[in-house]
N, CA, C and O atoms as a GROMACS GRO file, in nm:
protein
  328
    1UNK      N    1   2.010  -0.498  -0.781
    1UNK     CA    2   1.965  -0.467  -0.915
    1UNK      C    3   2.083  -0.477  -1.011
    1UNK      O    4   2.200  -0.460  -0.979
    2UNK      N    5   2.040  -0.505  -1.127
    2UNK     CA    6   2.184  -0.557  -1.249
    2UNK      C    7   2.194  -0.427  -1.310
    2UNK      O    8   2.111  -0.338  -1.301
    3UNK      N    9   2.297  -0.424  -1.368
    3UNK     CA   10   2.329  -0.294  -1.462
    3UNK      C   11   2.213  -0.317  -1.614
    3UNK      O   12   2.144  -0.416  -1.639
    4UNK      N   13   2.222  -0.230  -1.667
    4UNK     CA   14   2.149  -0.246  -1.780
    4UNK      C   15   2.226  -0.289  -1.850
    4UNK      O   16   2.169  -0.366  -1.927
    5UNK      N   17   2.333  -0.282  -1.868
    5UNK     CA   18   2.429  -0.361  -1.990
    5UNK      C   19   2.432  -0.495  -1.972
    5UNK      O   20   2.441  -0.570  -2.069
    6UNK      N   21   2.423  -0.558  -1.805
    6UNK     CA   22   2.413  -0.677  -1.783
    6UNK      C   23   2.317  -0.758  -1.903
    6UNK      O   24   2.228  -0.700  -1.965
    7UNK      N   25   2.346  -0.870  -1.919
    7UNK     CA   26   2.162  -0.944  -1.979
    7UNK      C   27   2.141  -1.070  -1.901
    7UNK      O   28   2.224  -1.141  -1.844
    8UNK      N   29   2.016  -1.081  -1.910
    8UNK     CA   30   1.918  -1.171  -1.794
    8UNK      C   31   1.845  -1.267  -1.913
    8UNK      O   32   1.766  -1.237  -2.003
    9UNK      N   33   1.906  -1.392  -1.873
    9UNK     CA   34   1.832  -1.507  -1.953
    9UNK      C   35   1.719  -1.509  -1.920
    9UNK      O   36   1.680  -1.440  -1.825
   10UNK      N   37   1.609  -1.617  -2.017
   10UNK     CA   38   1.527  -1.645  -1.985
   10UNK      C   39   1.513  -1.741  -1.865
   10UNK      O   40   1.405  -1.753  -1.807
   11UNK      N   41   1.616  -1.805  -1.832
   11UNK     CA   42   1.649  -1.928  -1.803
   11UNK      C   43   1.629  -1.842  -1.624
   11UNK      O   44   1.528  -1.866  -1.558
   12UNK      N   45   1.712  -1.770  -1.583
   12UNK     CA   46   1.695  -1.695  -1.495
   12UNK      C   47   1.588  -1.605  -1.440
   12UNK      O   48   1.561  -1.573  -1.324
   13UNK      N   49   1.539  -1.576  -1.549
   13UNK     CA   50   1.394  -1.503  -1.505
   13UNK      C   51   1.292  -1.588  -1.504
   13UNK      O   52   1.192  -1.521  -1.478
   14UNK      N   53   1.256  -1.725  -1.523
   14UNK     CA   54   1.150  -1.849  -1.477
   14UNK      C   55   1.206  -1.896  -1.362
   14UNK      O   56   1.136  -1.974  -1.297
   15UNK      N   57   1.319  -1.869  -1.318
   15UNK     CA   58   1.395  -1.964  -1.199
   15UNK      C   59   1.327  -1.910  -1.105
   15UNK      O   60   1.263  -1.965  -1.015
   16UNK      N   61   1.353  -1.737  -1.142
   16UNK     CA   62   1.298  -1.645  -1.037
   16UNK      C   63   1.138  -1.631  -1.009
   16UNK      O   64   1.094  -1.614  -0.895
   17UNK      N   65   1.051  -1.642  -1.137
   17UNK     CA   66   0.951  -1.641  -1.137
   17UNK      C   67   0.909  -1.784  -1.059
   17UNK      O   68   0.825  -1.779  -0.968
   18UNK      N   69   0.949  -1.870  -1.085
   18UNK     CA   70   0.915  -2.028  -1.033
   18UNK      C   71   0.921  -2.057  -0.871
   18UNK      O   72   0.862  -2.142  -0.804
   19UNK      N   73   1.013  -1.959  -0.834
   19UNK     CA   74   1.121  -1.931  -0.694
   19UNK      C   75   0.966  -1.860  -0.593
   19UNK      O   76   0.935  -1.881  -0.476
   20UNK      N   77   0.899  -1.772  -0.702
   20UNK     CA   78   0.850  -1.644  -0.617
   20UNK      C   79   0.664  -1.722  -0.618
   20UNK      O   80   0.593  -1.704  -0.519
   21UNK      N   81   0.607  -1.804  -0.746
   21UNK     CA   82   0.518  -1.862  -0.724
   21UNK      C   83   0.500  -1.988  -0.617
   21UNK      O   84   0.400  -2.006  -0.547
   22UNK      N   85   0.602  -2.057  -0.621
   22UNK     CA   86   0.622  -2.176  -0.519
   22UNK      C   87   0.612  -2.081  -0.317
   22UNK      O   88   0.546  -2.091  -0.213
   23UNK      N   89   0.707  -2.013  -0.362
   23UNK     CA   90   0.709  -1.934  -0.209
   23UNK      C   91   0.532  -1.867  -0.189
   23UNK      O   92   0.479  -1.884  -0.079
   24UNK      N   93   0.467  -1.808  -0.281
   24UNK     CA   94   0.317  -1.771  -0.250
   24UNK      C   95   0.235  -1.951  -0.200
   24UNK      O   96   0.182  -1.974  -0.091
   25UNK      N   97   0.244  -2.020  -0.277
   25UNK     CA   98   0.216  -2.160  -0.225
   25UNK      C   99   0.208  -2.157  -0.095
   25UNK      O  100   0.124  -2.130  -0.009
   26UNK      N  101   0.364  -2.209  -0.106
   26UNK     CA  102   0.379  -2.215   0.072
   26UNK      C  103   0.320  -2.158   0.200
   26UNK      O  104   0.273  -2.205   0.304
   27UNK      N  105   0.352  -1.982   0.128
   27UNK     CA  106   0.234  -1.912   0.208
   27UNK      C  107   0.134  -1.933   0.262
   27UNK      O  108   0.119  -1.885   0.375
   28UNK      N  109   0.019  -2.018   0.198
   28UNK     CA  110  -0.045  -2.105   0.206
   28UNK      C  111  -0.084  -2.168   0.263
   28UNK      O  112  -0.201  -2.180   0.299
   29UNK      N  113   0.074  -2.273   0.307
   29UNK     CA  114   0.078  -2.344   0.416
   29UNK      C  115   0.025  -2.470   0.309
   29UNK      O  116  -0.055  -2.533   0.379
   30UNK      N  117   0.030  -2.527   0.193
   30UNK     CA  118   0.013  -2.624   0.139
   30UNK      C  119   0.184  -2.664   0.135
   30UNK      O  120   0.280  -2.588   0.125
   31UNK      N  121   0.181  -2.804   0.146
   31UNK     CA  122   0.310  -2.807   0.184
   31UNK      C  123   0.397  -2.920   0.057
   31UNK      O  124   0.514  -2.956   0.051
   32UNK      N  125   0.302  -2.944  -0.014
   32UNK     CA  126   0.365  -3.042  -0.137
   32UNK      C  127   0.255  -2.960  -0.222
   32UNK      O  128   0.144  -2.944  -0.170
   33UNK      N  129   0.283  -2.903  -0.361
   33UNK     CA  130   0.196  -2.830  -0.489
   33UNK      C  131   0.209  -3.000  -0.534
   33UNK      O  132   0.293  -3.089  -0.535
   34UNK      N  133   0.025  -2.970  -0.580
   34UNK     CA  134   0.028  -3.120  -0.651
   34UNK      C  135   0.114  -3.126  -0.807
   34UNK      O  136   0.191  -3.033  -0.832
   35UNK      N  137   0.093  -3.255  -0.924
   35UNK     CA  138   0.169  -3.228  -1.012
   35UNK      C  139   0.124  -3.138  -1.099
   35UNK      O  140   0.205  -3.086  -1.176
   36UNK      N  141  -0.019  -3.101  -1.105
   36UNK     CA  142  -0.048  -3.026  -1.172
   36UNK      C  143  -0.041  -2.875  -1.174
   36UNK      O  144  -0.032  -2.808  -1.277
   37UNK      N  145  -0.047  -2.823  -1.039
   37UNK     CA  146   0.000  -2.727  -0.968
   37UNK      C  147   0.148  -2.713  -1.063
   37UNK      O  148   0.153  -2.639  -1.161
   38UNK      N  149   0.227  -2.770  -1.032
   38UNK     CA  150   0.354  -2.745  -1.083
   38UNK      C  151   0.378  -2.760  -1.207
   38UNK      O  152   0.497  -2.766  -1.238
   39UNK      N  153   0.312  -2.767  -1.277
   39UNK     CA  154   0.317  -2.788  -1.383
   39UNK      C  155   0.234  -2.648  -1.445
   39UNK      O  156   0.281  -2.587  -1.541
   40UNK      N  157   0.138  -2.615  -1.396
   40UNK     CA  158   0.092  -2.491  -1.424
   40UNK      C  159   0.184  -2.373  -1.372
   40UNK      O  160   0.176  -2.264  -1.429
   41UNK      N  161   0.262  -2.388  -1.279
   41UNK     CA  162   0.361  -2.284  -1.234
   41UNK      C  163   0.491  -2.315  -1.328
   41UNK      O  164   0.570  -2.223  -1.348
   42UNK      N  165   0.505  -2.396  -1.364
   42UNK     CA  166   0.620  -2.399  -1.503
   42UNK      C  167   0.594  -2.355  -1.629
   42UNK      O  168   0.674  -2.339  -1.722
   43UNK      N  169   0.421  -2.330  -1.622
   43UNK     CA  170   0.388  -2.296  -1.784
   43UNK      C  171   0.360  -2.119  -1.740
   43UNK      O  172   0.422  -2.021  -1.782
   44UNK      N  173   0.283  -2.123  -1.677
   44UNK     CA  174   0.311  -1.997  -1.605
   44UNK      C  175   0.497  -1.848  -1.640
   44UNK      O  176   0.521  -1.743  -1.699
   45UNK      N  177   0.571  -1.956  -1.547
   45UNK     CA  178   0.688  -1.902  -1.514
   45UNK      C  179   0.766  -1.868  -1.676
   45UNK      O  180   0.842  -1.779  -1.715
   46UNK      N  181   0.713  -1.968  -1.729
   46UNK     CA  182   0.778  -1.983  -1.843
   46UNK      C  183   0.726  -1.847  -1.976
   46UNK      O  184   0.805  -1.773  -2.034
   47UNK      N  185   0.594  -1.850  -1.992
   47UNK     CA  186   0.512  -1.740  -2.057
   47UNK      C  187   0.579  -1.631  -2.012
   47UNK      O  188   0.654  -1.562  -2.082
   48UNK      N  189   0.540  -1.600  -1.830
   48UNK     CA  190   0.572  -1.453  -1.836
   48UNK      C  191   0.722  -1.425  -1.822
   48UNK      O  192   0.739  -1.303  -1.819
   49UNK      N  193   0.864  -1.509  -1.811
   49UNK     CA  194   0.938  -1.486  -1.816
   49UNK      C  195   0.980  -1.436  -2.025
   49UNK      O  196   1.054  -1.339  -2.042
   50UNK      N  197   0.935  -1.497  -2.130
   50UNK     CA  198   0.954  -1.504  -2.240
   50UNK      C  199   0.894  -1.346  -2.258
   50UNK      O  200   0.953  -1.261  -2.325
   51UNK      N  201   0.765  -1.320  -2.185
   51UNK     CA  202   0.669  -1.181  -2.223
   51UNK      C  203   0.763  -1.082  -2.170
   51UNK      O  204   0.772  -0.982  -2.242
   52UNK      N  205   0.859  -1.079  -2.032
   52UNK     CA  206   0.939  -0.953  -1.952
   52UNK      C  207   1.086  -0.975  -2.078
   52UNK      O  208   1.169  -0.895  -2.123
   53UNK      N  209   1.066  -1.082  -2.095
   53UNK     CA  210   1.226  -1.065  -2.169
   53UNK      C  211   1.195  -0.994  -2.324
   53UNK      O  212   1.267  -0.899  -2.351
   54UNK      N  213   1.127  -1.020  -2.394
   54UNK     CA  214   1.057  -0.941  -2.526
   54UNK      C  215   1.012  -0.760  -2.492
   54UNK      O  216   1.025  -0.666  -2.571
   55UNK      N  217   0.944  -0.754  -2.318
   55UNK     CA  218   0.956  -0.616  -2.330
   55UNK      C  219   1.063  -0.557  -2.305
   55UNK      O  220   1.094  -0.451  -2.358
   56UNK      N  221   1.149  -0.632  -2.201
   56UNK     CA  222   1.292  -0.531  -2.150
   56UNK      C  223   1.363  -0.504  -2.303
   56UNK      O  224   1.407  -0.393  -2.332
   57UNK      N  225   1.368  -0.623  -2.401
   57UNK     CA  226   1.478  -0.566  -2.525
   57UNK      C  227   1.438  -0.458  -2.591
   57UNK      O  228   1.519  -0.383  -2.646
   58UNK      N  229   1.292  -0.439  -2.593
   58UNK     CA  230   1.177  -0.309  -2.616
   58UNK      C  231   1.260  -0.228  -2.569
   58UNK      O  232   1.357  -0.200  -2.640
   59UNK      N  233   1.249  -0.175  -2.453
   59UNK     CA  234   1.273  -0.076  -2.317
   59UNK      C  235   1.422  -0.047  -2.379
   59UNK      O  236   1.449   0.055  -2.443
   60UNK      N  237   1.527  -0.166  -2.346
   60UNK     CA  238   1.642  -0.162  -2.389
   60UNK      C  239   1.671  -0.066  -2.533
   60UNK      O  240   1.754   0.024  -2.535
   61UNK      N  241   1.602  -0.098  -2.627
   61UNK     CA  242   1.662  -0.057  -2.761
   61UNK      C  243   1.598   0.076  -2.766
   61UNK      O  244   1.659   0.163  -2.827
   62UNK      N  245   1.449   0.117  -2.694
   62UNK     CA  246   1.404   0.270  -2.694
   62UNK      C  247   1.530   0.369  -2.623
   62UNK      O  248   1.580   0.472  -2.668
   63UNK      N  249   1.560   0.292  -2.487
   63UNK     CA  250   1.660   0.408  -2.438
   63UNK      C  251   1.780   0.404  -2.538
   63UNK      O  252   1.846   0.508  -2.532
   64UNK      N  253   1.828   0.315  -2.627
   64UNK     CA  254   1.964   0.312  -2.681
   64UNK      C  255   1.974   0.396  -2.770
   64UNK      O  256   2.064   0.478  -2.788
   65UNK      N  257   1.836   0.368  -2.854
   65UNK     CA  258   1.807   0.492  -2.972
   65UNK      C  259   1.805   0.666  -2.894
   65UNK      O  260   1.878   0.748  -2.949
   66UNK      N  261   1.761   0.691  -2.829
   66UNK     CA  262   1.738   0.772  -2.709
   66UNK      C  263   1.849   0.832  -2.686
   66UNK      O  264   1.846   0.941  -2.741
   67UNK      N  265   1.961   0.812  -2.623
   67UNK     CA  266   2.073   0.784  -2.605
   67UNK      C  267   2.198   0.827  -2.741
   67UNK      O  268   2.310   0.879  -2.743
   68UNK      N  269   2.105   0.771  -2.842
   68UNK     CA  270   2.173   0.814  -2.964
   68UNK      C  271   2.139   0.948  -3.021
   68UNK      O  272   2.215   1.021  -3.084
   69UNK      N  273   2.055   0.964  -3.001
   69UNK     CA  274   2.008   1.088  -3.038
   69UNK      C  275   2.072   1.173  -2.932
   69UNK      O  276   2.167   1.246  -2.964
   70UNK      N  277   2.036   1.171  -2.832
   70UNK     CA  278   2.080   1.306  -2.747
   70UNK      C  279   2.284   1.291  -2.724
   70UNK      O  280   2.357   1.368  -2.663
   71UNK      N  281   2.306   1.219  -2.767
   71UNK     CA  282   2.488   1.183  -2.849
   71UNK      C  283   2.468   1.293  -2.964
   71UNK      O  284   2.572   1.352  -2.992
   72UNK      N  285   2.352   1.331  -3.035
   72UNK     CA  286   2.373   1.392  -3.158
   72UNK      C  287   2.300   1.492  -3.178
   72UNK      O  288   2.299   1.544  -3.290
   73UNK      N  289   2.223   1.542  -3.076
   73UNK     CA  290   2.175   1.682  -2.997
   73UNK      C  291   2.042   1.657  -3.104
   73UNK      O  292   1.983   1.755  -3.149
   74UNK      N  293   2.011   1.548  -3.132
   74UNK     CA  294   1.900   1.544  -3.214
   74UNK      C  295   1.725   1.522  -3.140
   74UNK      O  296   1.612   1.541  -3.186
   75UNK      N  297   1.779   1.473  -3.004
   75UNK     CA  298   1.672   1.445  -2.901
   75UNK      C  299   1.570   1.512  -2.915
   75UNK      O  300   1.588   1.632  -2.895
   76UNK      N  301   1.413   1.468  -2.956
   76UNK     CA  302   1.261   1.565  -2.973
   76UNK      C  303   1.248   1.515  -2.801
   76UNK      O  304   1.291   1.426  -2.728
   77UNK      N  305   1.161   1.639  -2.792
   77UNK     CA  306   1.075   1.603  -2.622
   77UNK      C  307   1.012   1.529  -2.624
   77UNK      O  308   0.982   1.487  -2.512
   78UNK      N  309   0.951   1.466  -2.731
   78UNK     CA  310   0.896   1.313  -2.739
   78UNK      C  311   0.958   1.203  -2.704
   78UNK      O  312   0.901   1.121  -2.633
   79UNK      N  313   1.072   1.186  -2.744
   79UNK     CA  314   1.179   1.068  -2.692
   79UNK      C  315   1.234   1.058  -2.620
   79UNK      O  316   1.275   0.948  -2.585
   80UNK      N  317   1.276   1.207  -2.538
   80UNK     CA  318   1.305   1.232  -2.406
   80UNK      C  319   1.225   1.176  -2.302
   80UNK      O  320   1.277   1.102  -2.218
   81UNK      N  321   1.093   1.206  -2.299
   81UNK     CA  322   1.014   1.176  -2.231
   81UNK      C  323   0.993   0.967  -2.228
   81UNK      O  324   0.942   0.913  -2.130
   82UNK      N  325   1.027   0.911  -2.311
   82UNK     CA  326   1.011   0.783  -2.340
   82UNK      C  327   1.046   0.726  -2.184
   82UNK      O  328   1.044   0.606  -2.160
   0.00000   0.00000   0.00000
């Protein structure tokens, strides 16, 4: 697992996503994905890698604010709880 300060391209999270749909394939036991197949697993990989990267900066900037506050003893149990 990466640190949170780390950052994770998009470029890396379709590799992975592309990595983990091809391996269910296989599963399969289909042993060549036709072109369309792959081509739907690139449009695929590609969407939900763009959708995890838009929520993690979400996630990211709630704990930072978060973080800032309880730096400034300002923390509500609402944001704690986030």
């Amino acid at each position: 697992m990466e640190k949170a300060s780390e950052k994770i391209t998009r470029k890396e999270i379709r590799a992975t996503v592309n990595e983990s749909l091809l391996g269910v394939i296989t599963n399969y036991h289909i042993s060549e994905p036709s072109k369309k197949t792959k081509k739907l697993i690139d449009k695929v990989s590609k969407k939900f890698s763009s959708e995890l990267k838009s929520e993690l900066k979400k996630q990211f900037k709630k704990m930072a604010k978060v973080s800032k506050h309880e730096l400034n003893g300002k923390a509500s149990k609402k944001s704690l709880s986030a």
